[in-house]
C-alpha positions, 0 to 999 in steps of 0.5 A: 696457313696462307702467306702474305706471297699467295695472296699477291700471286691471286692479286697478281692474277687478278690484275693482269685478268682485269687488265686484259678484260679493260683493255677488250671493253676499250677495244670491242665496246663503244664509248659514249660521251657523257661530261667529257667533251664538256670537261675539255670546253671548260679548259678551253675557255680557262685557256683563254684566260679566264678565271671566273667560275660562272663563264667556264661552260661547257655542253654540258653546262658550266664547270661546278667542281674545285680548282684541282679538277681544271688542273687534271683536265689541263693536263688531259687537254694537252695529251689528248688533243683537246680531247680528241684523241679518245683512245689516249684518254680510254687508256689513261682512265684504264691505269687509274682503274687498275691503280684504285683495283691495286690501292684496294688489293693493298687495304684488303692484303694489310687488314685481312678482312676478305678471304682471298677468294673473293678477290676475282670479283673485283674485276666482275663490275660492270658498271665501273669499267663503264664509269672509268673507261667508256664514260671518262667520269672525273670521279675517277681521278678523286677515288685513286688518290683517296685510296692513297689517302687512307693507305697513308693513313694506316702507315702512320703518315698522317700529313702525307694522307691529308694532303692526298684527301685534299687533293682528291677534294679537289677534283670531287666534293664527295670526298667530304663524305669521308672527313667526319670519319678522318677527324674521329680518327685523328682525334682518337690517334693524335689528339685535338691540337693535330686535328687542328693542324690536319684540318688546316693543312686540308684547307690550305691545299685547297686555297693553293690550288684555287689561287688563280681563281680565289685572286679575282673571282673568289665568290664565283669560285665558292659558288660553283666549285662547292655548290652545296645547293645543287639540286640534282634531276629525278630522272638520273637518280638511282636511289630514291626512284620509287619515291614521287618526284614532288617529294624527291624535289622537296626542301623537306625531303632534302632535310630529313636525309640530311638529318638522317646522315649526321643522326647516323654519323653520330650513333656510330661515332658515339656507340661503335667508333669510340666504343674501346674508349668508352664512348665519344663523349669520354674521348671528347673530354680526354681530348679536351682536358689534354688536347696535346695527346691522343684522345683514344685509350686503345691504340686505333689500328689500320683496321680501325681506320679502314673500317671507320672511313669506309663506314662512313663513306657508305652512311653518306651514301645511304643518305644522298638525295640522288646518286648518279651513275658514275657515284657508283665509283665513290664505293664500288671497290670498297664493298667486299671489305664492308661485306666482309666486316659483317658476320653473315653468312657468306651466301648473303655477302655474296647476295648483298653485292649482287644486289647492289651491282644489279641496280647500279647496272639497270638504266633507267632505274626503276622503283624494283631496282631503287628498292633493292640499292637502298635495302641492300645499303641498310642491310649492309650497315646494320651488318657492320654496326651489329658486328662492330667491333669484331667484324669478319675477324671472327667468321671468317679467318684471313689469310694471315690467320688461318 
């Protein structure tokens, strides 16, 4: 029987590893600025007093993420020099790295769903020390904090993890990929009446933060900051390459996925999420008949949610109609945790992650590579709903049961 002690010595191991291995990709590899010069444009004009969302404009193009992005990147703007000083930034970008490495060390360790051996591959992503440390991505201030998030979650601190969710909405609007599993968790485990009550908590973080700019541009604020009609450019998408671009561009297009992503939300909500309770519907009626108690007749366990909200996360992404490369972050660290929740073999585990980073690390995409992320993605989440309950548990024994 491994303890809990030896997985942390192989955790330990595996941090200092990919510390060094980040602190070599900053010194040896060069940087290459992509969005974060145009981050520090905006906060130059906002230094300048201004609060209105449609003139915040960088190189780039005008600033399109909510108020808690501007308040990260104020901070920036001053340890950096206005961002000047690359090397500071590189080596705060590699401590928020390794502290999502660390979050995800900690999820893997308290629900036991990998074995122990797999750990050394989550310092093998190329494309993520890419996206932390030589590109400077806002998305890698949003994934740390959404790790607390769950993390608090699963310790039974419920308001703690909704304020941090919030705040990691703040900074990126993927975040909202997560909320539908957050809410089927909330219900199950609090009830209705909390649901409500966590749901204004995250809105009320959100006004908070956006004070400044809610006070005398509200609607440009809205507009911009969570632009929900952003049409994105075929030539970045990393998914859908094969598909022709009239189509990638098409209103239709966009409407059969969003469709496709509540249709799938929905099957798993009614046939796996709430499938110990007797089904969503049964968990809708308990929860409404008595909204003051929790909805759920099994009590939900750190497993549940881990395996919930990162089940949804990658239905999202399944569905995007572009993914980037810095999206590539949104998941990467989560991916030996849903292999894991799979009962196939360990050799199409280890597949199905490889493929996954070879498309993330060919540029530009092609129709080959595009073909293999969406084939991998569909692979990977029949794997979970087949093995849904049960996962991993049953093939391969963790390193707090064997």
């Amino acid at each position: 029987m491994r303890s809990q002690k030896y997985f942390w010595h192989i955790a330990a191991l595996t941090m200092i590893a990919d510390a060094i291995l980040t602190q070599f990709i900053i010194r040896f590899v060069p940087y290459t600025e992509i969005d974060f010069t145009t981050y520090m444009r905006h906060i130059d004009v906002y230094l300048t007093g201004e609060r209105n969302y449609t003139l915040l404009e960088g190189p780039s193009g005008p600033l399109v993420y909510p108020a808690g992005h501007v308040f990260v990147h104020r901070i920036l703007h001053s340890i950096t020099s206005a961002g000047d000083d690359i090397r500071i930034a590189q080596l705060i970008y590699s401590f928020l790295y390794l502290l999502g490495q660390f979050l995800c060390l900690a999820i893997f360790d308290a629900f036991g769903t990998i074995p122990t051996w797999v750990l050394p591959l989550l310092t093998l992503s190329k494309r993520l020390h890419s996206i932390y440390v030589l590109r400077l991505f806002n998305d890698c201030w949003a994934m740390p904090t959404l790790y607390a998030a769950i993390l608090a979650y699963c310790k039974g601190y419920f308001s703690t993890g909704s304020i941090l969710l919030s705040i990691a909405l703040s900074v990126k609007m993927n975040i909202l990929l997560y909320v539908p599993g957050v809410l089927v968790i909330i219900v199950k485990s609090c009830g209705v009446f909390q649901t409500i009550y966590h749901v204004i908590v995250i809105l009320a973080v959100q006004i908070l933060l956006a004070i400044p700019f809610l006070k005398e541009y509200p609607r440009e604020y809205l507009q911009n900051a969570f632009q929900f009609s952003r049409a994105f450019l075929f030539k970045w998408t990393v998914n859908w390459r094969f598909v022709p671009e009239s189509v990638f561009l098409s209103r239709a297009f966009g409407l059969s996925l969003l469709g496709a992503h509540l249709t799938i939300l929905m099957a798993f909500a009614l046939a796996r999420w709430c499938q110990n309770d007797g089904g969503a519907l049964r968990v809708l009626q308990r929860g409404l008949r008595r909204p003051s108690l929790a909805a759920g007749v099994v009590p939900v366990t750190p497993d549940d949610i881990v395996t919930i909200i990162f089940t949804c996360n990658l239905i999202g992404i399944l569905c995007a109609r572009s993914l980037h490369y810095q999206f590539y972050a949104w998941y990467a660290q989560q991916l030996p945790f849903l292999a894991w929740r799979t009962q196939f073999p360990v050799a199409i585990k280890l597949i199905l992650l490889g493929c996954i980073e070879y498309a993330w690390n060919v540029f530009p995409s092609t129709n080959v590579s595009s073909a293999v992320l969406l084939a991998s993605h569909l692979t990977l989440l029949i794997g979970i709903w087949c093995a849904y309950p049960i996962g991993g548990r049953n093939a391969d024994q963790t390193h707090k049961t064997e």
